[in-house]
N, CA, C and O atoms as CSV, one atom per row, in Angstrom:
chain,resi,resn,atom,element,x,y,z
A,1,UNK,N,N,-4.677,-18.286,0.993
A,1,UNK,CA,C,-4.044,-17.799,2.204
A,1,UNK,C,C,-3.879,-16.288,2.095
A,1,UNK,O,O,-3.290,-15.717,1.177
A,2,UNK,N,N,-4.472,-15.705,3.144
A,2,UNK,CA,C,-4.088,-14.167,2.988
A,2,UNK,C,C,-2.411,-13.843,3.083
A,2,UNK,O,O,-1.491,-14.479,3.597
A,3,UNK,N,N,-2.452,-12.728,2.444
A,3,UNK,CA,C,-0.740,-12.029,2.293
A,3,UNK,C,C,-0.747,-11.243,3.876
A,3,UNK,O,O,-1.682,-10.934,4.615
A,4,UNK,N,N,0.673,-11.093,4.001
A,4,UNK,CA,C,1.239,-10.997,5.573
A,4,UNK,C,C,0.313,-9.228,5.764
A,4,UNK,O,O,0.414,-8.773,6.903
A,5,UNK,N,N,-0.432,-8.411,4.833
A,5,UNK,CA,C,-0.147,-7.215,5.454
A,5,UNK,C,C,-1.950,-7.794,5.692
A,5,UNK,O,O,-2.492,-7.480,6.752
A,6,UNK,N,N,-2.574,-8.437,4.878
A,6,UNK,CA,C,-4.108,-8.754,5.705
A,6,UNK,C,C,-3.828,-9.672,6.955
A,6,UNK,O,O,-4.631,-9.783,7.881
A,7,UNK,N,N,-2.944,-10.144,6.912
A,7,UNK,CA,C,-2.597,-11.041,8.736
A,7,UNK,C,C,-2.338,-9.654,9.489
A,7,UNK,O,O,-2.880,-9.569,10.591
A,8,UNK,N,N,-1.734,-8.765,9.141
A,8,UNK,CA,C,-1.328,-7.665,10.086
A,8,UNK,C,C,-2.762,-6.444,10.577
A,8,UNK,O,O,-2.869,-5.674,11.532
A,9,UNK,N,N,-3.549,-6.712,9.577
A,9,UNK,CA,C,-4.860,-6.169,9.514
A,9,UNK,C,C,-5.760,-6.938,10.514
A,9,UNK,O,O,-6.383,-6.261,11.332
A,10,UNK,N,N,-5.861,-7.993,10.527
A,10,UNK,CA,C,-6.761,-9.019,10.969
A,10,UNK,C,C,-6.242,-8.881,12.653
A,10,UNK,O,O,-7.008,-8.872,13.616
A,11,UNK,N,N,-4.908,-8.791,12.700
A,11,UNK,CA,C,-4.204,-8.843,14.249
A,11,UNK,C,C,-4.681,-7.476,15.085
A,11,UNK,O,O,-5.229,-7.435,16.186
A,12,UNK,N,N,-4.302,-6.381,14.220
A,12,UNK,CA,C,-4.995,-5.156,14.984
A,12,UNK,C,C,-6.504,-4.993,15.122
A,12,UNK,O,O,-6.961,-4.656,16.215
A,13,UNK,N,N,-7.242,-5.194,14.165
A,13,UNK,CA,C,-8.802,-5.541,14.235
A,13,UNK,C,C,-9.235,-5.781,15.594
A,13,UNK,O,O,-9.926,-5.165,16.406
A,14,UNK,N,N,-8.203,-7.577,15.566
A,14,UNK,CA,C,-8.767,-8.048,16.564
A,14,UNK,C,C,-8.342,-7.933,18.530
A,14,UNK,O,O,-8.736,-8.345,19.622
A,15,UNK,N,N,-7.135,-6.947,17.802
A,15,UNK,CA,C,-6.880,-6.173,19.059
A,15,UNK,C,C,-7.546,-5.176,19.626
A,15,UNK,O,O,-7.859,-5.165,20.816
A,16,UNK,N,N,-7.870,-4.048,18.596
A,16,UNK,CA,C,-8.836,-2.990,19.122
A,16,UNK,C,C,-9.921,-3.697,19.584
A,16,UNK,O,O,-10.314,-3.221,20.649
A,17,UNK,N,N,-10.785,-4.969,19.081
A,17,UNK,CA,C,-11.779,-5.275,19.284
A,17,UNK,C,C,-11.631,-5.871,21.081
A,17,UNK,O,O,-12.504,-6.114,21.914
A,18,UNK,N,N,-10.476,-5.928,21.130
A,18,UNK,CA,C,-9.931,-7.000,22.950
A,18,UNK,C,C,-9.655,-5.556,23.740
A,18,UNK,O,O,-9.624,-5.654,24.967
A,19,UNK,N,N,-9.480,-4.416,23.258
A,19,UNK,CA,C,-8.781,-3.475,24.153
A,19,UNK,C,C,-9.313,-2.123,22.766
A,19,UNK,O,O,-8.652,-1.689,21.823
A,20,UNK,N,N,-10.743,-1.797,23.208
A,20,UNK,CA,C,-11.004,-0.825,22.675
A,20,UNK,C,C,-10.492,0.456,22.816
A,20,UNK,O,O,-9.927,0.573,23.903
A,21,UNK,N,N,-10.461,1.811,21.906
A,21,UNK,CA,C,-10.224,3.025,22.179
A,21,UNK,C,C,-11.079,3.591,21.806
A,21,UNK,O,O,-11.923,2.928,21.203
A,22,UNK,N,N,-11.277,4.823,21.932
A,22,UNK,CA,C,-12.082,6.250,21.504
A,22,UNK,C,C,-11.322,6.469,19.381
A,22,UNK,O,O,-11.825,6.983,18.381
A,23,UNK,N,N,-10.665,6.122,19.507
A,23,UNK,CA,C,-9.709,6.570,18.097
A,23,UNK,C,C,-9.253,5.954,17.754
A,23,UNK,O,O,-8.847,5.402,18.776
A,24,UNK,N,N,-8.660,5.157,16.578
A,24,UNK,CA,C,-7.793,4.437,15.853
A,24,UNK,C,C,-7.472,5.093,14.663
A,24,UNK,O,O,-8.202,5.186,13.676
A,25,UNK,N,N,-6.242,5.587,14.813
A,25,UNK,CA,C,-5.287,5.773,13.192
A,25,UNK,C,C,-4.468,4.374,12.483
A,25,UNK,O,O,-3.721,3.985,13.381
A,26,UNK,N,N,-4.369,3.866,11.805
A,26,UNK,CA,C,-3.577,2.777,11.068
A,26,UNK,C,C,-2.780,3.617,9.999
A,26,UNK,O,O,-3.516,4.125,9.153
A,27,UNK,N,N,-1.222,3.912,9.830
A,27,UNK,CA,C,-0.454,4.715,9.039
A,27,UNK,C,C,0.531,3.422,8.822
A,27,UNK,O,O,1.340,2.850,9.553
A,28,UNK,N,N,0.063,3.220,7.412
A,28,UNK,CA,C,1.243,2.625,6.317
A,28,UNK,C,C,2.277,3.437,5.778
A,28,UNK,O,O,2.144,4.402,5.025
A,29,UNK,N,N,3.705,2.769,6.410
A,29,UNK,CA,C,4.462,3.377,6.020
A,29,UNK,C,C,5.407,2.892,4.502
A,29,UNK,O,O,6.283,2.034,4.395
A,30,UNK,N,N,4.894,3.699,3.587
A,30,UNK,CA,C,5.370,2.915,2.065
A,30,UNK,C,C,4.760,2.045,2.188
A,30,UNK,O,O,3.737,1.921,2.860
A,31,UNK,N,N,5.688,0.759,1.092
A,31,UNK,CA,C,5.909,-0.525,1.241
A,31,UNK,C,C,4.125,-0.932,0.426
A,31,UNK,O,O,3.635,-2.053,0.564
A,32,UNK,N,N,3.350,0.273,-0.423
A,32,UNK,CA,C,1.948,-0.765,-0.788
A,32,UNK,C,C,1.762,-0.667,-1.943
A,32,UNK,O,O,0.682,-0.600,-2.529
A,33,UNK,N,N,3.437,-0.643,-2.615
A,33,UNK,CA,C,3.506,-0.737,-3.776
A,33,UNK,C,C,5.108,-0.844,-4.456
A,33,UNK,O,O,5.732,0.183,-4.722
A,34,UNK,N,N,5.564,-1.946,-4.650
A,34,UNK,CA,C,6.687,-1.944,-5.204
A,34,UNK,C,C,6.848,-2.814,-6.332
A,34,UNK,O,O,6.161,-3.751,-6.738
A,35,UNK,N,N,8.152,-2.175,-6.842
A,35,UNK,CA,C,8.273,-2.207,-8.435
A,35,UNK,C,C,8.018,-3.418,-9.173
A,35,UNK,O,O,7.323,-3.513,-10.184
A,36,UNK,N,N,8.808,-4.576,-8.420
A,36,UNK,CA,C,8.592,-5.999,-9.187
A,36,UNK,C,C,7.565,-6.658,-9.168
A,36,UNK,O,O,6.913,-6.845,-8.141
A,37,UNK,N,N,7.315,-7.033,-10.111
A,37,UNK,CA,C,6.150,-8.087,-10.845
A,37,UNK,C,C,5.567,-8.455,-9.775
A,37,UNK,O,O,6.133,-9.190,-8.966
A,38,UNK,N,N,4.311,-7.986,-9.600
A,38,UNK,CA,C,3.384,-9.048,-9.015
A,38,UNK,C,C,3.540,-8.844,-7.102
A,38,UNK,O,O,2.942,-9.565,-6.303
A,39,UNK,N,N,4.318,-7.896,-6.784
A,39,UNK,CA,C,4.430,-7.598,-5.739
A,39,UNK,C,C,3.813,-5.988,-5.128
A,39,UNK,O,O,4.533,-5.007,-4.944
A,40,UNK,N,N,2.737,-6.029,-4.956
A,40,UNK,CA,C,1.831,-5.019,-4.872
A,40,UNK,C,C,0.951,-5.329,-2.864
A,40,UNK,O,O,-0.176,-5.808,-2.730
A,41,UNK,N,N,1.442,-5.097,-2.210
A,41,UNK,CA,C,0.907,-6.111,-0.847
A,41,UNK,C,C,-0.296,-5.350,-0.616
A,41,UNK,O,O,-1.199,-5.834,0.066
A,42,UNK,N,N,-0.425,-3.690,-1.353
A,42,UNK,CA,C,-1.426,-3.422,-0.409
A,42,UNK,C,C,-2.122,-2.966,-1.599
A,42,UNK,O,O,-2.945,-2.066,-1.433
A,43,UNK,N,N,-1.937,-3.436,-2.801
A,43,UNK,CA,C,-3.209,-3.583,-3.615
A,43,UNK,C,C,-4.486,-3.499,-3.061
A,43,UNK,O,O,-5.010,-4.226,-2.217
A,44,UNK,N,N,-5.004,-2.332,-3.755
A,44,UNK,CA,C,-6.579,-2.966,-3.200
A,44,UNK,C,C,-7.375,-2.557,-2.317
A,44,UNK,O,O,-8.576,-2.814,-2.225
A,45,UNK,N,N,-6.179,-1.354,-1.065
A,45,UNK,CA,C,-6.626,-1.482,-0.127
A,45,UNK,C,C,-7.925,0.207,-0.341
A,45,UNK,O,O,-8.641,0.502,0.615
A,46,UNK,N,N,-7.964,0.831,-1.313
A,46,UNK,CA,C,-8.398,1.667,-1.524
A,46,UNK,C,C,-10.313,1.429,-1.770
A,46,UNK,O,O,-11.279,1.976,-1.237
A,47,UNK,N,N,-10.179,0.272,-2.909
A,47,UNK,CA,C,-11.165,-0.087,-3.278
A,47,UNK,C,C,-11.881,-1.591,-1.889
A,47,UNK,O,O,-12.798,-2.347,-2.211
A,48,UNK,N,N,-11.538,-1.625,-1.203
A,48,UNK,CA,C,-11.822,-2.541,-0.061
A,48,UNK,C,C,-12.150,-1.438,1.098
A,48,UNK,O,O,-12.546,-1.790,2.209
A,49,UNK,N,N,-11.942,-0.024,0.726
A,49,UNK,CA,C,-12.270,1.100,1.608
A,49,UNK,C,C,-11.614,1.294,2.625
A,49,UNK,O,O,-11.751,2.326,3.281
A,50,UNK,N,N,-10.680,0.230,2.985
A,50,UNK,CA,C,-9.513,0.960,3.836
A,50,UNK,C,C,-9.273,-0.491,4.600
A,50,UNK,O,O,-10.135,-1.366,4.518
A,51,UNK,N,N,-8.260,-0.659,5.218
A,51,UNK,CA,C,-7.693,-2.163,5.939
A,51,UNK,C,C,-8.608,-2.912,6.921
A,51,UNK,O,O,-8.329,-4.081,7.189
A,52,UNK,N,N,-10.017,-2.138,7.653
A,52,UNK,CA,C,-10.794,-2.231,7.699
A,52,UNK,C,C,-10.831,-2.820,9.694
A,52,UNK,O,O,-11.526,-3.656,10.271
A,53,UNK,N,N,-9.923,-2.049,10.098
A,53,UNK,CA,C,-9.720,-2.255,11.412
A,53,UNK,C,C,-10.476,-1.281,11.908
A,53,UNK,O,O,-9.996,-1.115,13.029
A,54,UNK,N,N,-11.523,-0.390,11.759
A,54,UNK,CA,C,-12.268,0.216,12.309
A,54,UNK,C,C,-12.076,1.325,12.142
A,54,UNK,O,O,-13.056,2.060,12.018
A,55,UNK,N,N,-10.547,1.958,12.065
A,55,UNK,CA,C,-9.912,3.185,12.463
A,55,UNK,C,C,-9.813,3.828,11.127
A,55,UNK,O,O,-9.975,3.275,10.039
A,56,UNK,N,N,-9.544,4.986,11.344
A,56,UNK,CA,C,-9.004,5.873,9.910
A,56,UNK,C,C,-7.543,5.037,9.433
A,56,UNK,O,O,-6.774,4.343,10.099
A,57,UNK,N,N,-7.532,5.419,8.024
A,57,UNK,CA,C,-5.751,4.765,7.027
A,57,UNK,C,C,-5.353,5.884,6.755
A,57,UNK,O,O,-5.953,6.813,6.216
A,58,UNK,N,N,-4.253,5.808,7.155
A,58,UNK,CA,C,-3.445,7.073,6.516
A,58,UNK,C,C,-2.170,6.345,6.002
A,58,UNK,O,O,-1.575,5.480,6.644
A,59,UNK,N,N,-1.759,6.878,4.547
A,59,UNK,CA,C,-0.702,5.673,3.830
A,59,UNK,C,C,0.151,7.354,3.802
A,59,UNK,O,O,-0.355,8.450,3.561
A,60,UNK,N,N,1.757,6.969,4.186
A,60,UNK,CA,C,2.548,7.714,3.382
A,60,UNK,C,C,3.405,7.305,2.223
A,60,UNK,O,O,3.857,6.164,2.140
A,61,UNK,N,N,3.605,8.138,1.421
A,61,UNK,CA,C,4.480,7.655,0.701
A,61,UNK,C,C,5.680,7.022,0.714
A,61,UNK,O,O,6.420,7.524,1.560
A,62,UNK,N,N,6.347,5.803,-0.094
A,62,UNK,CA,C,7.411,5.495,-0.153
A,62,UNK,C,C,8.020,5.555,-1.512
A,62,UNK,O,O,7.354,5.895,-2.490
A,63,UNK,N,N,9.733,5.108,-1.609
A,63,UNK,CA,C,10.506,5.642,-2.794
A,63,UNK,C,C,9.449,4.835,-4.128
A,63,UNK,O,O,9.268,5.464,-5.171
A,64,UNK,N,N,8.955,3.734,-3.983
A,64,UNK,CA,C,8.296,2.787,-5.008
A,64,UNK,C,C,7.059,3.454,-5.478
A,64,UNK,O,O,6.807,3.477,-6.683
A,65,UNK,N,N,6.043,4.157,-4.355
A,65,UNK,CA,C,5.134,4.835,-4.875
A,65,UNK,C,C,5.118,6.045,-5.374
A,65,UNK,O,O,4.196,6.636,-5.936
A,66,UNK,N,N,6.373,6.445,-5.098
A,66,UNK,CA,C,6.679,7.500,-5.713
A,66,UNK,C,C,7.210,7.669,-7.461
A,66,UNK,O,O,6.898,8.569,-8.240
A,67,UNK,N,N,7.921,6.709,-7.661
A,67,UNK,CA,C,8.296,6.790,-8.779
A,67,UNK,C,C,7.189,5.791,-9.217
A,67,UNK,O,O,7.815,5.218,-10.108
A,68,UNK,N,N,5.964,5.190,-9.198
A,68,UNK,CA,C,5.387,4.787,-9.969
A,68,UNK,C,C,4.065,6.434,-10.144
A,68,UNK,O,O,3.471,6.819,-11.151
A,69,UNK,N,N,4.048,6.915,-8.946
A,69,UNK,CA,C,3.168,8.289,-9.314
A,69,UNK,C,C,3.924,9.130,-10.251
A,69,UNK,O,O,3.170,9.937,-10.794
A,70,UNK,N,N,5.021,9.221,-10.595
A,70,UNK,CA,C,6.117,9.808,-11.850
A,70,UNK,C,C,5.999,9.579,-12.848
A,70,UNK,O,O,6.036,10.386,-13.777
A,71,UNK,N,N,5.765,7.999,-12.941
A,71,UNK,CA,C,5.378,7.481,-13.902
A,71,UNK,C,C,4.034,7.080,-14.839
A,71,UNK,O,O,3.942,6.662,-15.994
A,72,UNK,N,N,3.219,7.341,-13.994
A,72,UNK,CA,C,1.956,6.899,-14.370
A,72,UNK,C,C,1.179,8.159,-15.315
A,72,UNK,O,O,0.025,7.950,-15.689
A,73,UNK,N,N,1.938,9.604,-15.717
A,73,UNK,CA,C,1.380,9.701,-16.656
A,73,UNK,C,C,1.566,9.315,-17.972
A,73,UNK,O,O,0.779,9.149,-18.904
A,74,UNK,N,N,3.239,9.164,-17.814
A,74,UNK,CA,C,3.090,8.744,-19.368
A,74,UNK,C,C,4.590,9.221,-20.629
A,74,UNK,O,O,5.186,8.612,-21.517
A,75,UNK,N,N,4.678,10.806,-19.950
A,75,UNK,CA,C,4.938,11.221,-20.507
A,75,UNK,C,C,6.517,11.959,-20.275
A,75,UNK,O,O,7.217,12.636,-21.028
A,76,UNK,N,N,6.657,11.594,-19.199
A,76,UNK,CA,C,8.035,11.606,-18.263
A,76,UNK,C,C,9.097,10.251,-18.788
A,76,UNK,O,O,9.178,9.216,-18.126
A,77,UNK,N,N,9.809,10.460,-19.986
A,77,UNK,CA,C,10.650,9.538,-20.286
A,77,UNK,C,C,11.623,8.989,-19.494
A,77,UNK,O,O,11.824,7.775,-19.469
A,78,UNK,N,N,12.335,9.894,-18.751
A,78,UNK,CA,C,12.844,9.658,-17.737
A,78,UNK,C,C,12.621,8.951,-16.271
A,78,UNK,O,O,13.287,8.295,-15.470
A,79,UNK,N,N,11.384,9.437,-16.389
A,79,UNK,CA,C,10.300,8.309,-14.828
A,79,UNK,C,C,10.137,7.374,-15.500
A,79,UNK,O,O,10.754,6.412,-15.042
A,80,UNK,N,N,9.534,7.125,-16.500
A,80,UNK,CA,C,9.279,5.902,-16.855
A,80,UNK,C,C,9.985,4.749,-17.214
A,80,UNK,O,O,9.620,3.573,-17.225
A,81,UNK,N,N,11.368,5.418,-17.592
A,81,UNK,CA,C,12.466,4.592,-17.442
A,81,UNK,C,C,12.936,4.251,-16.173
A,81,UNK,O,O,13.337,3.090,-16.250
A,82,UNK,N,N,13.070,4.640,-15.163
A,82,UNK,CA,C,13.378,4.686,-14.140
A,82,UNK,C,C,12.241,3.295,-13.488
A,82,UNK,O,O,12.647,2.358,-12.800
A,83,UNK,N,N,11.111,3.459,-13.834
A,83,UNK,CA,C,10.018,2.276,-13.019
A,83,UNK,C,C,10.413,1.232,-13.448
A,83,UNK,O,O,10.642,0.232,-12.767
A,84,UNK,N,N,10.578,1.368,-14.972
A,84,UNK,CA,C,10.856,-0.236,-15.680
A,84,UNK,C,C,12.039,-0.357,-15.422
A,84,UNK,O,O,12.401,-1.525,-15.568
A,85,UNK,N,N,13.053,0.510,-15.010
A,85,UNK,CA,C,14.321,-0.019,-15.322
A,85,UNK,C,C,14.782,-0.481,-13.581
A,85,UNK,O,O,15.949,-0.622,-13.216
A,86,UNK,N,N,13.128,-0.721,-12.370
A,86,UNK,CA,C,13.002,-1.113,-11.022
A,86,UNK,C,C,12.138,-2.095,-11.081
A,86,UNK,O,O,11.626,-2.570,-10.067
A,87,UNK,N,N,11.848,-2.562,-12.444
A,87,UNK,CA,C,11.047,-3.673,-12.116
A,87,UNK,C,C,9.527,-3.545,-12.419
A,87,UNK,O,O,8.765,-4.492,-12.613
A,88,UNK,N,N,9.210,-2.235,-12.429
A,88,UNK,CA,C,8.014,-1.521,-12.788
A,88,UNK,C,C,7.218,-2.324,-14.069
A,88,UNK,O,O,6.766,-1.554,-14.916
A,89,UNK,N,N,7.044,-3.437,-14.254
A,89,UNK,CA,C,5.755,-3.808,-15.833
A,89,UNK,C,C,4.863,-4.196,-14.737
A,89,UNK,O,O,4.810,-5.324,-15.228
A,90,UNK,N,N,4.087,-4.301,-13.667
A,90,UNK,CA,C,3.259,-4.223,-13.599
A,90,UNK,C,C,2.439,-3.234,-13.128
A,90,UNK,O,O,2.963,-2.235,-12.634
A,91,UNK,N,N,0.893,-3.357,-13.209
A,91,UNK,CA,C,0.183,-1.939,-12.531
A,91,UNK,C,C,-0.019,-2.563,-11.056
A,91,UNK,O,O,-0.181,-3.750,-10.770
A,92,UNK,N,N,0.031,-1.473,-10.218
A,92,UNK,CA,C,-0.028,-1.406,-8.364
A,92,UNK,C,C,-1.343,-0.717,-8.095
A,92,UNK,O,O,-1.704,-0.507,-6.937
């Protein structure tokens, strides 16, 4: 079963496709990456080349992707405490 943000993908798709435009932006706001285990919704969507509703993706940041970009070099003891200490052991 797809996860709720490919149902939300699949719905606009098939909306632009019922009521075309000249342009489509799709802007994720946060939310495609947070801290606890296994909860990553928009995993993926980079290497799948984008949500795939036709239109340009534009993702902004949220507080979760933020402190996992803090964290992900390594060397920030303090970020990195901060991810794990949100739930952060897995990779997004």
């Amino acid at each position: 079963m797809p996860g709720r943000l490919a149902v939300v993908h699949e719905q606009i798709a098939e909306d632009l496709a019922t009521r075309p435009i000249d342009e489509s932006v799709l802007v994720h706001l946060g939310g495609l990456c947070r801290s606890r285990v296994g909860q990553c919704p928009g995993g993926g969507l980079a290497e799948r080349g984008g949500a795939g509703t036709g239109g340009a993706d534009r993702h902004l940041m949220g507080n979760h992707e933020d402190m996992l970009l803090q964290a992900l070099p390594g060397t920030d003891k303090e970020a990195n405490g901060t991810w794990l200490a949100n739930g952060g052991a897995t990779r997004c």
